[in-house]
C-alpha positions in Angstrom: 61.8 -13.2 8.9 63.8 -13.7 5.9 65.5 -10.4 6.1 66.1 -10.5 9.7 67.6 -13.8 9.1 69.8 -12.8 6.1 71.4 -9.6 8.1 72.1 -11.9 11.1 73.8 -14.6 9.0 76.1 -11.8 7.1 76.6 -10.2 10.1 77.6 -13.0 12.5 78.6 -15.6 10.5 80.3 -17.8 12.7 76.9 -17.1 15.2 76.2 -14.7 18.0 78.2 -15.9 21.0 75.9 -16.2 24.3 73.2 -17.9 26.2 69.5 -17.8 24.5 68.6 -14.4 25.7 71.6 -13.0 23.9 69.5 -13.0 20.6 66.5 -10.5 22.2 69.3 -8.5 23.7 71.0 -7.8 20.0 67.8 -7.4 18.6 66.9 -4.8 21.2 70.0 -3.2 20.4 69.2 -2.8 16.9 66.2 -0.3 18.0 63.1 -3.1 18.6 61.6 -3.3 22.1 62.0 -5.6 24.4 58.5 -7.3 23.2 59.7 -6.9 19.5 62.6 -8.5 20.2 61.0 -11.5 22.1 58.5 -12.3 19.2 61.2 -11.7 16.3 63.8 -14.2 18.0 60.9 -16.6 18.7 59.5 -16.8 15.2 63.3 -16.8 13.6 63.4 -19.9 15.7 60.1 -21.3 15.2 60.5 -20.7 11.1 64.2 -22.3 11.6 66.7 -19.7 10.6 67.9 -19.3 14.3 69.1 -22.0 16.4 70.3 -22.1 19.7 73.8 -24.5 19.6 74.2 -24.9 23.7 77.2 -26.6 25.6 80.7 -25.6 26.2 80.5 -23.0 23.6 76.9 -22.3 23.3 76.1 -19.7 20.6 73.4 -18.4 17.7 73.2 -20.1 14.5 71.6 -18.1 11.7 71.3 -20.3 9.0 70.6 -18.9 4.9 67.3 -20.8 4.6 65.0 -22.6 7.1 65.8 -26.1 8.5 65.0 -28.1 11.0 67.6 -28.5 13.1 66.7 -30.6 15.2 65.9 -33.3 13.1 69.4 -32.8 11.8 71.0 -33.8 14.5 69.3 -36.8 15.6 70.4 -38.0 12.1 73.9 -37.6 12.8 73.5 -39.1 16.1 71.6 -42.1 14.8 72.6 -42.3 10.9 76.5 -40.5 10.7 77.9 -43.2 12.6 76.8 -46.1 10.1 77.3 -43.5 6.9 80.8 -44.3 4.8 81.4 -41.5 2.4 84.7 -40.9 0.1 87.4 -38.2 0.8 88.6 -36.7 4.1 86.7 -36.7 7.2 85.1 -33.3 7.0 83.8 -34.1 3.3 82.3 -37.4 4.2 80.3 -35.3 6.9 79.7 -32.3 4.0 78.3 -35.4 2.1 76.0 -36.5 4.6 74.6 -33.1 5.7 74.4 -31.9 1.8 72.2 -34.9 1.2 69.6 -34.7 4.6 69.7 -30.7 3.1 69.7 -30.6 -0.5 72.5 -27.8 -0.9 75.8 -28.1 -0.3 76.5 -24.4 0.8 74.0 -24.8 3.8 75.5 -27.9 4.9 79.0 -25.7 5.3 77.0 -23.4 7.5 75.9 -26.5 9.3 79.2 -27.8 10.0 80.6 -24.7 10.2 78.3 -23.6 13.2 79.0 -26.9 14.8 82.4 -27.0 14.7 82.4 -23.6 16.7 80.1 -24.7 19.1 82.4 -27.5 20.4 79.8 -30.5 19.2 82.5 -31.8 16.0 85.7 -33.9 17.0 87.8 -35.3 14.9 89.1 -38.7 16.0 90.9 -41.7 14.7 87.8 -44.5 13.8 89.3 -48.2 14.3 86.4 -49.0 12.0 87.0 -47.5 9.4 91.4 -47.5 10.0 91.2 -43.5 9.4 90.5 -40.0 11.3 86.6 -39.1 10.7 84.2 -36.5 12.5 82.3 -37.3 15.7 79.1 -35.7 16.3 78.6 -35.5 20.1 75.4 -33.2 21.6 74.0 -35.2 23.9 72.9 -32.0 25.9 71.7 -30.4 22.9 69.6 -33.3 21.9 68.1 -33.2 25.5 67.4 -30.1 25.5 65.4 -29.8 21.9 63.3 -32.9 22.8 
């Protein structure tokens, strides 16, 4: 699963554009069957290197290692909002994700794949008297349970 996980990550790095069967339908293109393709997208996305980002912009996101995306996200739902890092808005955020990760380059992807699926807006914070990120997936959330 690594591999397969790897050569989608180079090769769509800013995620496959699509609904969730458009990750069987690419895999199929790349010569497995349609059976083939069903179990390979299902364990990518059970071992967490594939994760289905839908919405406005939904898409495949192949991240470089497993994580548990889900769990991810209900942090920055529940915990971003409170969080007060230093610098500009999309390092305070590259703060918080590099320390629920461990590694900084994975937390990119993270925000990265995010940002392109329509769930990142900046936005002035009376709070805090300066622009920061807004995490908003409600839908998302939903739908992973």
């Amino acid at each position: 699963m690594e591999r397969w996980a790897q050569a989608l990550k180079e090769e769509y790095p800013r995620g496959l554009l699509g609904e969730r069967e458009a990750l069987v339908s690419l895999l199929v293109g790349k010569g497995l069957s349609h059976a083939e393709a069903v179990e390979v997208a299902r364990a990518l996305e059970a071992q967490g290197y594939a994760h289905f980002l839908p919405g406005e912009k939904p898409r495949w996101f192949f991240s470089s290692r497993s994580l548990d995306l889900k769990a991810l996200m209900r942090a920055l739902d529940q915990e971003f909002p409170e969080f007060v890092g230093e610098g500009d808005e999309e390092e305070e955020a590259l703060a918080f994700l590099a320390a629920r990760l461990g590694d900084r380059e994975v937390a990119r992807e993270v925000l990265e794949a995010m940002q392109a699926a329509g769930y990142v807006e900046r936005a002035y914070s009376p709070e805090l008297a300066r622009d920061r990120l807004f995490f908003r997936f409600p839908e998302a959330l939903r739908l992973l349970g």
